[in-house]
C-alpha angles and dihedrals in degrees: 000000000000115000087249091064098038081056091053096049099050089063088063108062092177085072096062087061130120119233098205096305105334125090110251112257099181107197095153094095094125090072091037132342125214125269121239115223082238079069100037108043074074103081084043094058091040103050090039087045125023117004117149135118120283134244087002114086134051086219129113096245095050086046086052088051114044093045088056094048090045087046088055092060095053079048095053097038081053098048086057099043091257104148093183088079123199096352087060095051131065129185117240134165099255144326080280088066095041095054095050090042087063100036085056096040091049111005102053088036102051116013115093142164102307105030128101143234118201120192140141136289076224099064133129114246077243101078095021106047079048098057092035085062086045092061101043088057098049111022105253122148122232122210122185121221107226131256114222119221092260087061093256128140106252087232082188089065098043090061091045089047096045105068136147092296093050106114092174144029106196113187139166113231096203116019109225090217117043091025088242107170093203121215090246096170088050083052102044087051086055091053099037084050082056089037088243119156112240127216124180124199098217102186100112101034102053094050090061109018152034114272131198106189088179089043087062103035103233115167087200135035129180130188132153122220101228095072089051101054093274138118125284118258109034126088143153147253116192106195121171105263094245089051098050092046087057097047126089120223133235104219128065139207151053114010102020088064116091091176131009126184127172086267108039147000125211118211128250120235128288122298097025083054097070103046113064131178124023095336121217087276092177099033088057099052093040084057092044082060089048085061089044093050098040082056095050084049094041126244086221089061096042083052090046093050101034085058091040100052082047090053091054094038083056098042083058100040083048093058088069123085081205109056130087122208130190138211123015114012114231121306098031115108118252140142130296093278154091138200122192142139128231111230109246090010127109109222089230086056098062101039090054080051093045091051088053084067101047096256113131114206139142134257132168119069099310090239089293107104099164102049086053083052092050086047084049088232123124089224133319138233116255143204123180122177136194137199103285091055124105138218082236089067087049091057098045078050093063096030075067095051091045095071098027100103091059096033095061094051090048082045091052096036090055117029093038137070110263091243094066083046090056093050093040094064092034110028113192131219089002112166119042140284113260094223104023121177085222139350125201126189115221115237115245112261136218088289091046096255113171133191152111139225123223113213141190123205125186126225092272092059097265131157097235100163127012114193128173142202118197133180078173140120124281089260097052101049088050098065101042076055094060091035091062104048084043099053104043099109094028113117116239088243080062100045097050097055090054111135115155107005107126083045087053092048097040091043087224096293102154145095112267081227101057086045103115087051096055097033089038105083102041076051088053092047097039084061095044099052089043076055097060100025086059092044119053124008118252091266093052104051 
């Protein structure tokens, strides 16, 4: 480890922590990177020091404030390229509010039947489930630019699918799950020459790399603080200063009022506009010293390591017959993760595996459901890194990967009753029934394990056939496994008064960490079968 990175890392205490045994090798900084002292002493200066509610009191301590929380937001609109200031940059949340303050002040105001929105197949739930409610409300249609197999925008797409009715143009600038970094001011000249509006949803892209928000045109530019070494719930929303004065908001109360009467109010100036109520005080100036730290530290070199740390994670991926990875092949640039799925292997597997030796990533769909349909995978295994990670990390990461396949058998074989390892190897009635009586989706539990059982029931109220369907953990499959090939016979009167029975089965022989998975699917069926015990009767179903 150079003497740079050892600096870096010093400033991060979190990461000199032990997980159980294991040393702490934190590579889940897509969802939330870690906060350097020089963030969070902050809070501590401002609530010893100063703490008192902004714009609202003639008193020292509400002067002090205010003028540091105003003073965030220059810092912030700076950081970006915004040279409006202030009046350019709102304080939101999250992405996630920046995004829905925009699709309200403009979506809900202006879209109607007829007009377009044109977005990605990459994009976060965030921006996509927002402007498909958008479009339900008002009538507007989506359409979705293509992704190629390489995880690249088919730019060619994009300018067949932005035409004369497009209203908006809605992109990621980094995808949070191939690593894709988008050619958002190519895109944003495509939609003005259409007089589309253009938001970017910037989450992954501040944190890594240097971001000129005037450079690519956007009219609208959304980040969160938590992905950049700041604190969790504050965010921010850069809108062009005209666009921003013409838009309504869409919450009301103290501070984004400039006259109330008893029969109408009249709205401040952006920013104050947009954030109404007591703002995150604290959370915005801390952020304001994240941008400050991620300068000293220089957003060229973030960008340089972060690349540099994804291509080696790739070089070594790529070594293993066995491994899929997603988005740019090696040697195209992208952002500081990757995505990739063990064969053999469910994502939640590993990365309990992973966890037993101390190293943190992310597994499940990323919040992007559809993009992991359009791959034809149920969810992937992720590892994002930051600039304080090491290629030494990277290494203890596929050190891990390297013995998973046997570990979890030898974990299976010996933390778990001999009857989920059975099923585990062999699972029984998996995929679903062509005609089934009723069908019930299991609600994700506390590791993110998905599925749904398909079920037939005779006239007299009988469990005939019992199928499942699991984008679930090893576990978990397991024992909707055992619980199909158990219950067939079993009347629906019996089924709905289970309580107990897996433990029973099992003899309590599991991890009390690993119990939704294993309690999670007799829970699933128990409800399934009350549903239909307390609808029709036996001769109607």
């Amino acid at each position: 480890m150079n003497e740079a990175i050892a600096a870096i890392r010093d400033d991060f205490p979190v990461l000199s922590r032990s997980v159980g045994d294991e040393p702490l090798v934190y590579l889940d900084n897509a969802a939330t990177t870690q906060t350097p002292k020089q963030v969070y002493d902050v809070f501590e200066e401002f609530y010893g020091t100063y703490n008192a509610n902004v714009h609202r009191g003639i008193h020292t301590l509400s002067h002090e404030a205010s003028v540091a929380y105003e003073e965030a937001h220059d810092r912030l609109a700076a950081f970006v390229g915004a040279s409006g200031g202030r009046e350019e940059m709102v304080f939101t949340k999250n992405t996630t509010e920046g995004i829905n303050l925009v699709a309200y002040g403009v979506g809900l105001n202006e879209l109607g039947p007829g007009d377009n929105v044109v977005t990605t197949e990459m994009e976060h739930h965030a921006s996509l489930v927002t402007w498909q409610q958008v479009a339900k409300r008002t009538g507007a249609e989506i359409r979705y630019v293509r992704v190629d197999d390489d995880g690249q925008l088919d730019m060619d797409h994009a300018a067949d699918l932005i035409d004369d009715d497009t209203k908006l143009l809605s992109v990621v600038h980094v995808s949070n799950v191939l690593g894709t970094v988008n050619p958002v001011a190519e895109l944003a000249e495509m939609a003005h020459e259409r007089d589309a509006l253009v938001f970017v949803d910037g989450a992954q892209a501040v944190p890594n790399r240097r971001v000129d928000v005037e450079a690519i045109d956007a009219d609208f530019y959304a980040f969160s603080g938590h992905k950049m070494a700041g604190p969790t719930g504050i965010g921010c929303l850069y809108g062009k200063k005209h666009l921003l004065e013409e838009m309504e908001p869409f919450l009301y109360g103290g501070e984004m009022i400039r006259h109330v009467t008893y029969e109408d109010s009249t709205w401040n100036r952006p920013p104050w506009k947009f954030e109404a109520g007591t703002p995150p005080i604290a959370e915005g100036i801390a952020l304001a010293a994240a941008a400050d730290y991620l300068e000293e530290v220089g957003m060229d070199f973030v960008e340089e390591r972060e690349n540099e740390l994804a291509q080696y994670a790739l070089e070594r991926l790529g070594e293993r017959e066995d491994v899929e990875v997603y988005g740019p092949p090696a040697g195209e640039p992208r952002s500081g993760l990757v995505a990739f799925n063990l064969d053999g292997i469910h994502g939640h597997d590993l990365s309990a595996l992973l966890d037993e030796r101390g190293i943190a990533v992310r597994a499940g769909d990323h919040c992007t459901q559809p993009l992991h349909d359009r791959l034809d995978i149920p969810g992937s295994v992720r590892a994002s890194f930051y600039v304080y990670n090491t290629k030494a990390e990277i290494d203890a990461l596929l050190d891990a990967v390297d013995a998973a396949r046997d570990e979890l058998d030898s974990h299976l074989d010996s933390q778990y009753h001999d009857l989920v390892y059975d099923h585990y190897r062999t699972p029984r009635n998996a995929g679903g029934l062509a005609n089934p009586t009723f069908t019930k989706h299991s609600e994700e539990t506390a590791c993110g394990d998905d599925g749904e059982f398909h079920v037939e029931v005779d006239d007299d109220g009988t469990l005939v056939e019992i199928a499942f369907e699991s984008e679930s953990c090893a576990v978990s499959s397991a024992v909707a496994s055992i619980l199909s090939e158990r219950l067939e016979g079993m009347s629906l009167d019996a089924v709905a008064e289970l309580d107990g029975y897996v433990d029973e089965l099992l003899e309590g022989t599991y991890p009390d960490v690993r119990r939704d998975c294993v309690l999670g699917p007799e829970e699933v069926i128990r409800e399934a079968a009350r549903e239909q015990v307390g609808g029709a009767g036996a001769g109607e179903r």
